[in-house]
N, C-alpha and C positions, 0 to 999 in steps of 0.2 A: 586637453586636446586643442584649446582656443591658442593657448600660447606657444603650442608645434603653429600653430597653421600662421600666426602670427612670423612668431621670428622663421619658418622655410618657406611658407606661402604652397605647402605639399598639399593636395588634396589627397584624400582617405576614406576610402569604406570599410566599416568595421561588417563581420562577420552577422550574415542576417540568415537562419535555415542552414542550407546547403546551396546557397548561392554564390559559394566562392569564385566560380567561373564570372559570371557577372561581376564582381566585385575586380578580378583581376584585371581584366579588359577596362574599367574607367578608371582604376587605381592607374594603369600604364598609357590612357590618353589625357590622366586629368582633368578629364570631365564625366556627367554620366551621362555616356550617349548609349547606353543600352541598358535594359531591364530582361526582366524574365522572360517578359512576354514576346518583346520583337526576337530574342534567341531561341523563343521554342519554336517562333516560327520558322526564324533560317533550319531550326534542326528536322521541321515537318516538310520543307523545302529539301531537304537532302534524303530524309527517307522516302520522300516522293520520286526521287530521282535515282536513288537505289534499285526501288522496285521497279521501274520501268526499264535499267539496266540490267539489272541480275533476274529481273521476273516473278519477285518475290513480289502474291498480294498481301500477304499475312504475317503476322508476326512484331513483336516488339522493335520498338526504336532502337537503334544504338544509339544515336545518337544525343537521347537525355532521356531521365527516369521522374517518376515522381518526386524524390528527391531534391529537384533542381541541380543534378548533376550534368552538362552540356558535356559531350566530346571534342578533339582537338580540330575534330575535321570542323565544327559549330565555330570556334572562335579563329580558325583559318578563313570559313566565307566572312565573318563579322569583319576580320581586319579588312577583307579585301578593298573594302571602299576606300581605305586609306592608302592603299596601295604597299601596304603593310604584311611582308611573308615570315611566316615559323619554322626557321631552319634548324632540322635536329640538332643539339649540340654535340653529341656522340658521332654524327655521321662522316662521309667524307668529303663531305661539299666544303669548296676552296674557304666559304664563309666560316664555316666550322673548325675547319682545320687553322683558320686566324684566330677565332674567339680561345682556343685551345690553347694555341699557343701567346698569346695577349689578351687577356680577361677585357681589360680595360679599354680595348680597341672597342668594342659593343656597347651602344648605351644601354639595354634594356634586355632582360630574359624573362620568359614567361617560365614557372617549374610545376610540374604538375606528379603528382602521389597517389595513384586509385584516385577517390573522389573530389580531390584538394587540388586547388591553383593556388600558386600565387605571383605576384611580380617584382624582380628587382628591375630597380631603374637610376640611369646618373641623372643628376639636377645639378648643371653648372660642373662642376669638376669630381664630386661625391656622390656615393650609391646608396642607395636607401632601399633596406627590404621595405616592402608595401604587403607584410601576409595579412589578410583582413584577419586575421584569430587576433592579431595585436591590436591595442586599441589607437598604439602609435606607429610609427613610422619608426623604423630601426635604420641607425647609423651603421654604414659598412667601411672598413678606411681600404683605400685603393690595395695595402699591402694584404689586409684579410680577402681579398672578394676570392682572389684565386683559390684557397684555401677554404672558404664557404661554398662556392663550387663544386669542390670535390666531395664536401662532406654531405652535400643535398643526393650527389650521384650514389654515393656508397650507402646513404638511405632511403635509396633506390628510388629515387626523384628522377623523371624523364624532363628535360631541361632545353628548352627550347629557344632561339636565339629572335631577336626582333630585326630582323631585315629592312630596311627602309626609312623614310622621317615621319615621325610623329611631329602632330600637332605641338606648335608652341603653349607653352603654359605659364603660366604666374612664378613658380616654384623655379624654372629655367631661371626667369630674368633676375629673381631676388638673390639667387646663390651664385649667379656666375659670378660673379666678384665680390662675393662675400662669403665667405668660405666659414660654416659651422666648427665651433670649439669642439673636436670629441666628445673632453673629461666635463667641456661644462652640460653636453645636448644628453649626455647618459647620464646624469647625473638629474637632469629634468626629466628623462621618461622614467626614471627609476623613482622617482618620487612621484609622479605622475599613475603609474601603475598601482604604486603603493595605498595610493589613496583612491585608486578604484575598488584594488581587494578590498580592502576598509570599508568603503563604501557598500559591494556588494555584500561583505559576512553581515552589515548591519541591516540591509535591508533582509537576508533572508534570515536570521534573529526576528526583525521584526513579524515577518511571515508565519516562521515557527511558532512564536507566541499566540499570533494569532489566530492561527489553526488551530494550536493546540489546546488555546483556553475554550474555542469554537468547538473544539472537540470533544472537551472532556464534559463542557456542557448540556451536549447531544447525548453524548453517553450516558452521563447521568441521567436525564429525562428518559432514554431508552432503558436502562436500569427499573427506575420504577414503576415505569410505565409494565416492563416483563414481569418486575415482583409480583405487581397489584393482580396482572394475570394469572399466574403463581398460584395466589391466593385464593381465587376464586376457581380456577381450575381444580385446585386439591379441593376446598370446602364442595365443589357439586359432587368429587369424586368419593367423599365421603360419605355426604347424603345418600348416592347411589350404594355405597360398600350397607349402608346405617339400612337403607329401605329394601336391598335385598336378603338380607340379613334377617328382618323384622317377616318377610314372604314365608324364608323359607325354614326360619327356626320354630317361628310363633304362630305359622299360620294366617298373619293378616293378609285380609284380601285386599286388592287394590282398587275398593271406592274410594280409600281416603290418597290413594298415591295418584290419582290422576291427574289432582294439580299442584305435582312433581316441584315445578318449576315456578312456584309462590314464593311467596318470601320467604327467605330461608329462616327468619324467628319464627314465624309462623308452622314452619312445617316442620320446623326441629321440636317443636312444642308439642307437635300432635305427634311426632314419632314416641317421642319421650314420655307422656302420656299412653300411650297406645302398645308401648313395651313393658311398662309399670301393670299393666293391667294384663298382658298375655303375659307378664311373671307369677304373677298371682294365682292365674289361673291352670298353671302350669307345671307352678312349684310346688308339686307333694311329696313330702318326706318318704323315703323309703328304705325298710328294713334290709338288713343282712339277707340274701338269698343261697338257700342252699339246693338240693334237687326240685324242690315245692315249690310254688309259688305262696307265697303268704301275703295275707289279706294287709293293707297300709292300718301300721297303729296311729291310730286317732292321738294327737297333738290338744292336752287340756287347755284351756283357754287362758288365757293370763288372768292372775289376780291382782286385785290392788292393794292387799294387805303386803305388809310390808314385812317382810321374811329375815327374821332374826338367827345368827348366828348359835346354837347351843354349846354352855362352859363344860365346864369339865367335868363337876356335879353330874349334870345330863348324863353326859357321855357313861359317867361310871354306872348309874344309876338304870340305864336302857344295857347295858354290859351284861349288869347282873341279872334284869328280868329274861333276857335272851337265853343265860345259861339255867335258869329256873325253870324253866318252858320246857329246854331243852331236856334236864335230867327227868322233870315230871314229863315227857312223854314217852322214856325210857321207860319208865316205872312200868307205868298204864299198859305196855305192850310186853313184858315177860309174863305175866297169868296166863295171857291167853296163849302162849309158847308153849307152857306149863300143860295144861288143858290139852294140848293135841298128843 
């Protein structure tokens, strides 16, 4: 931007909010004789003047939004000091109907889109867009302006014409007889531009990094920070699953659960403990039930001799006394069959 302002001597406001109207109005006087602040007042100066016209006490501005959007009628009082009028360029006023027919007759138009201004303006014998969106000043050659003209209308740009003399400027004196190279002045915003994209992908790269390493840093922290929660959430929910459990299977009462919330080695100790012992007391074997009730068979106690397997000797040997038994208590019981 140093070496625009060097070799055309243009001043420039780049695009700041929604102050484009601000921006257009000192892009087109070449200086910055106004801010936000003195055009909200002309525009609180017009709605004061409305309502005591039309009789309206209430109700929104037209004439600017929080935004920083000003309307036409705002930068028609701001020119007036200059003695500076906004003549439609579509209408039929004798001015308009010249600008129509000779672009180049006009030094200056304001174009305005919904929220957007901007200015073209000639410097010495060439027109230069001035839209603050650009960072630079746009080269227009006298045969395009007619042709950029129509194509702002047909994108339905309201296009307004600068009636009157503007302020002299720096940018006047250095171009009226020095007249900018097209191919060589597009050729420096285009590299100009270049190295602004450049500029901004790098700086929002560096941004993204560094959000994102900020970010995943947080997240992690937040991560374990949830686990540990997690953790301790499930372990008391177990405790509570473990000690009603222990209530309402085994019967314990709760003098030993009152201090629940002890250390949890501690109280898993007494639980575990305290379960071992209402198993004991709880676990007695029980017989096959048929319509009766039968009395629990007594469980012998364990021995510490050491129980050997019997060969096959045994086996044969306990075989034959079973069937000896057997046939001798056949015997013993036909006499007495006999006998009856």
């Amino acid at each position: 931007m140093n070496e625009i302002r060097r070799l055309t001597g243009i001043y420039h406001e780049v695009q700041e909010g929604s102050l484009c109207a601000q921006h257009a109005l000192n892009n087109l006087l070449q200086r910055e004789y106004f801010s936000a602040v003195s055009l909200a007042d002309i525009a609180r100066e017009l709605d004061e003047q409305e309502r005591h016209v039309l009789g309206h006490r209430h109700g929104e501005s037209e004439n600017m939004d929080d935004t920083g959007f000003f309307s036409i009628q705002v930068l028609q009082k701001a020119l007036e000091v200059f003695e500076i009028e906004l003549i439609p360029y579509a209408s039929q006023h004798p001015i308009a109907q010249q600008a129509r027919a000779d672009p180049q007759s006009i030094q200056a138009y304001i174009c305005n889109l919904r929220e957007h201004w901007l200015t073209i303006r000639r410097f010495g014998t060439q027109y230069f867009d001035l839209n603050s969106i650009s960072i630079v000043p746009k080269l227009i050659s006298n045969t395009y302006l007619s042709l950029y003209l129509v194509q702002l209308q047909q994108s339905g740009y309201s296009i307004f014409i600068i009636h009157g003399n503007l302020p002299p400027c720096l940018a006047d004196n250095k171009l009226l007889n020095n007249t900018i190279d097209p191919v060589y002045y597009r050729s420096l915003t285009a590299r100009i531009d270049n190295d602004n994209k450049n500029n901004k992908k790098n700086t929002t790269t560096s941004l993204e990094s560094t959000s994102s390493s900020s970010f995943d840093e947080t997240e992690i922290q937040r991560a374990i920070k949830a686990s540990v929660e997690l953790d301790n959430s499930q372990d008391k929910a177990l405790q509570d699953v473990l000690v009603q459990s222990l209530r309402d299977v085994h019967g314990i009462d709760d003098s030993m659960l009152i201090n629940h919330h002890e250390n949890a080695d501690v109280l898993n100790q007494k639980l575990l403990e305290q379960a071992i012992a209402a198993s004991l007391v709880n676990d007695t074997p029980i017989t096959e039930k048929d319509n009766t009730t039968t009395e629990p068979v007594p469980v012998p106690p364990p021995t510490t001799e050491t129980t050997t397997e019997p060969n096959l000797e045994e086996l044969r040997q306990r075989r034959l006394q079973f069937f000896n038994n057997k046939e001798k208590s056949t015997t013993d019981t036909k006499p007495l069959e006999s006998n009856k």
